[in-house]
N, C-alpha and C positions, 0 to 999 in steps of 0.2 A: 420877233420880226419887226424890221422898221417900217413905222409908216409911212415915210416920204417916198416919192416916188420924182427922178428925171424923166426929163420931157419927152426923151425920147421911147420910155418906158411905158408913158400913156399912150403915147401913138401904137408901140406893138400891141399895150392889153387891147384898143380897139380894131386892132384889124384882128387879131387872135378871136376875141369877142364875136367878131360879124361872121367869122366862118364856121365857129361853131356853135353858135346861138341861134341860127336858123333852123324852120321846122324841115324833117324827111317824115316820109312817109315808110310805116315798116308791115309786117305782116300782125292781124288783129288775133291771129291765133297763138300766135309766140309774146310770152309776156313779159318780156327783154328785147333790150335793143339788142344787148351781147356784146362780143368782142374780148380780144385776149390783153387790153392794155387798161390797167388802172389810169396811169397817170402818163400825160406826155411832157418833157422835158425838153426846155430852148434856152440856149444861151445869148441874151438879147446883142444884137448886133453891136460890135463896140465896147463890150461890156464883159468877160476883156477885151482890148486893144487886140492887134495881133501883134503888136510890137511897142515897145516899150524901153527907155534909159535907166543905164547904171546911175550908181551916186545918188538916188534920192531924189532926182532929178525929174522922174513922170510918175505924178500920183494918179492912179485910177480906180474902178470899180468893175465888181462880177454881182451882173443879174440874174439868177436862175432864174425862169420863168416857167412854172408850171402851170397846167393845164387838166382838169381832172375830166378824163374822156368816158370813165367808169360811170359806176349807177350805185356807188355807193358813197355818202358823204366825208370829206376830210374835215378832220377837227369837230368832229359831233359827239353826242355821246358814246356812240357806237366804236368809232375809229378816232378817238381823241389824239393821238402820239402821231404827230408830224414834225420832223426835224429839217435845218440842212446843214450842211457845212463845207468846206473848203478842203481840199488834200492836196498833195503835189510839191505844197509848197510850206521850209519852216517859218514860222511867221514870223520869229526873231529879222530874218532877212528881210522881212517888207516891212518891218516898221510897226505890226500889229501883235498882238496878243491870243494865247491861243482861245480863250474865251470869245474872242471875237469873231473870230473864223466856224462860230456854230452858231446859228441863229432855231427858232421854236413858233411854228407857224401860233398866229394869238385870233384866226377867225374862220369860219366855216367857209371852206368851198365843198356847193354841192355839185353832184353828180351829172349824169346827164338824167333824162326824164322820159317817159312813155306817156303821150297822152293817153286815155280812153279810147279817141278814136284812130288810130294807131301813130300818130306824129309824134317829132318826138324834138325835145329842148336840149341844146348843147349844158354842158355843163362849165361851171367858174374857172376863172383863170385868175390867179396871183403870181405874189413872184418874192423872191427873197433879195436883198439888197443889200450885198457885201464894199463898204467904202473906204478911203484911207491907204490903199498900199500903194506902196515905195518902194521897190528893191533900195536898198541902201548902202549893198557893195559896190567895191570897184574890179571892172573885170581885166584881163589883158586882153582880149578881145569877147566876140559876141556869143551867144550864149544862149541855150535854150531850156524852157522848163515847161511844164505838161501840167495846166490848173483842171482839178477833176471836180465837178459839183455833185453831191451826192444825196440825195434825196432816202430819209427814212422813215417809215407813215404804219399805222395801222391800215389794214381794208378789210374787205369782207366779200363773200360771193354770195347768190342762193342760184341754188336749181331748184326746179320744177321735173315731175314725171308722172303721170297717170301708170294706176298700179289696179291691178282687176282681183275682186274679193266676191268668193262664192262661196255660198253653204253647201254645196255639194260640191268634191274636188273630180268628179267627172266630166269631161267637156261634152258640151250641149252644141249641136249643129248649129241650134237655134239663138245663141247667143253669140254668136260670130258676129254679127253686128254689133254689140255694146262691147264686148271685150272678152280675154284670151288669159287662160292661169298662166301659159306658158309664153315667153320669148324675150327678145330686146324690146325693151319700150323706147319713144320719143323720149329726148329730154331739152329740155331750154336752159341757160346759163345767161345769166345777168354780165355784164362785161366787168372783167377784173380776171385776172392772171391764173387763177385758180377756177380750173372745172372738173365739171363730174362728164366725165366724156362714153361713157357707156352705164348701160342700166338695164338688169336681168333678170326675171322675174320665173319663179317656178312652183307650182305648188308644194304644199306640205299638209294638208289633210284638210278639212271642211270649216271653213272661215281662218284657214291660216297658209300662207303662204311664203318664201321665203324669197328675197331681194339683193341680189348682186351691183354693188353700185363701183367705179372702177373713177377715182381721184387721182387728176391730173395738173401739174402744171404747167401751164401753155404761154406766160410772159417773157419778158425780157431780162428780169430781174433773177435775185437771189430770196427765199422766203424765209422767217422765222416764227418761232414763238413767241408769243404775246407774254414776255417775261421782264420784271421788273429791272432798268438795267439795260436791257436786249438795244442799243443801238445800230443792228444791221453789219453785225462786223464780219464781213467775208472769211477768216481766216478760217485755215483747217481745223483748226482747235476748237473753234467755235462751238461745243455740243448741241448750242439752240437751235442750230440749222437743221431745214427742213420740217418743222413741228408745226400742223394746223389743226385747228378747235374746228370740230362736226359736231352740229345740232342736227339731228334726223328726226321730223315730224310728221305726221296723217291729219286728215282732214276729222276722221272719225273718232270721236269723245267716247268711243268705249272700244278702242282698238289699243292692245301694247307694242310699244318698241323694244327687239331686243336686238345690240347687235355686238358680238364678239370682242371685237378690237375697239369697240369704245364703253371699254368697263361693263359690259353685258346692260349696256341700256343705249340710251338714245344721244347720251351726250358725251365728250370723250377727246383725247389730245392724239392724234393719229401722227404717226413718224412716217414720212416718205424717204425712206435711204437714200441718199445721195441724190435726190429731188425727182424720182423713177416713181411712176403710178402704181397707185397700189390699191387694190382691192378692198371693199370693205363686206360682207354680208351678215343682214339683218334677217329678220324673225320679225314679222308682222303677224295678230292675231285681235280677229275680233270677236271680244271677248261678251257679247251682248246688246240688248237694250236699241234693236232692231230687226225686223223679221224678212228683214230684203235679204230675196235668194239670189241675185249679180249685182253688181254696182261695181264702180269705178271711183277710187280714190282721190286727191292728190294728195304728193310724197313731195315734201320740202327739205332740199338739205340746204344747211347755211353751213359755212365756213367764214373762219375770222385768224387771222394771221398780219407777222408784221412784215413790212417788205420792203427791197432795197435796191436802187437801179443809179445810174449816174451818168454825166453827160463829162467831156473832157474837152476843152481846146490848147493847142501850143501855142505858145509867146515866146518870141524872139525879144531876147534881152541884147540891145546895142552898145558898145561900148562908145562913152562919147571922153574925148581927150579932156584935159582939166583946163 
């Protein structure tokens, strides 16, 4: 990615800056801010043009400007793969090269932030900075063509869920208060595109219980797998669509995870057919090396996946006589 930046480009990062770098205020029980959008996408004003001359005649530039509105870091080591690039158009016609039409973010934007006490910090803005094109034909008159900026990143989600673990699978009047073998649990979701939108919990005999957790995605984009390669490519052929890595964890150091559809344990590459929620159930058991008859969990699930969204404006190409 280039480092320079037009003037006009500082001016957006600071307004962009001021509005979401301010503190809110959220709820101190929910341990995410949430929301269904990794990343927000602008095409800085001007940049492109909305019109434009034949013959080589108006050179200009495309700013993508993003915005990381999630709670997970771009460019870290978690979610290191941040791309962007140019579509729409061949670059023989404007004068550029296709290598140039692909830029490779080279610095961390973080996320947004929860304080402690429940406020909460917007997260970074950058912006990729396409320069040098030219249409270079000549037309017979005017002309239109559709420039698409396309944004492709690692991310990552986690949920949170309280899960109720008893050495006896008989319900107790009396433990209604602390917690229940059987029902939906609460869950909280970090903001990024992918969630765990329901969470089932049922017994299965005395310190073992079994967990219904129901993986969705709720963004704007298209999602893939974290495969070497993998640049977000839409097409149908594409096999790597829809594929997200699930870590499934417990608070408790002598409890196992077992769960079906990720290789009969806790970590695992889940397929969402045609990006439709899908089910996962696990096998939770504590297996010892504490004498507590009720307590209360938490169940962390992380997901990690790569994802792909894009912004488009039209430009009128003008024909100007010779």
């Amino acid at each position: 990615m280039k480092s320079y930046l037009i003037i006009p480009t500082i001016a957006l990062l600071l307004i962009l800056t001021g509005c979401g770098g301010g503190q809110q205020q959220t709820s101190l029980t929910d341990p995410f801010i949430g929301g269904n959008i990794a990343v927000n996408l602008y095409l800085q004003n001007g940049a492109p043009p909305p019109t434009i001359y034949d013959g080589g005649k108006f050179p200009f530039g495309v700013n993508i400007v993003m915005e990381n509105v999630g709670e997970a870091d771009l460019g870290s080591t978690e979610n290191p793969y941040v791309t962007a690039r140019l579509e729409g158009i061949l670059p023989a016609n404007f004068g550029v090269t296709d290598a140039s039409l692909q830029q490779v973010l080279n610095e961390r934007i973080n996320g947004r932030k929860k304080n402690f006490d429940g406020t909460t910090l917007g997260g970074m803005v950058s912006n990729f900075v396409f320069q040098d094109l030219n249409f270079q034909g000549k037309l017979q008159g005017n002309d239109q063509v559709t420039i698409r900026g396309t944004l492709c990143y690692d991310y990552s989600n986690t949920a949170t869920t309280k899960v109720c673990m008893k050495s006896d699978m008989l319900e107790n009047v009396q433990d209604a208060t602390l917690c229940s073998l059987t029902g939906e649990r609460q869950v909280f979701n970090s903001g990024g595109p992918i969630h765990i939108t329901k969470v089932i919990q049922n017994p299965l005999g005395n310190n073992k219980i079994q967990v219904n957790f129901e993986v969705s995605h709720v963004g704007p984009g298209e999602f893939y797998g974290r495969t070497e390669g993998e640049n977000c490519n839409p097409s149908v052929r594409n096999t790597n669509k829809y594929f997200v890595d699930i870590n499934v964890t417990v608070q408790d150091p002598a409890a196992s995870v077992q769960c079906y559809r990720l290789n009969n344990g806790g970590t695992g590459r889940l397929i969402m057919y045609g990006g439709t929620p899908q089910v996962v159930t696990c096998t939770i058991e504590h297996t010892g090396g504490s004498s507590a008859r009720v307590y209360t969990d938490t169940m962390t699930i992380r997901s990690q996946y790569r994802y792909g969204q894009f912004i488009e404006q039209p430009i009128i190409i003008q024909s100007v006589p010779s």
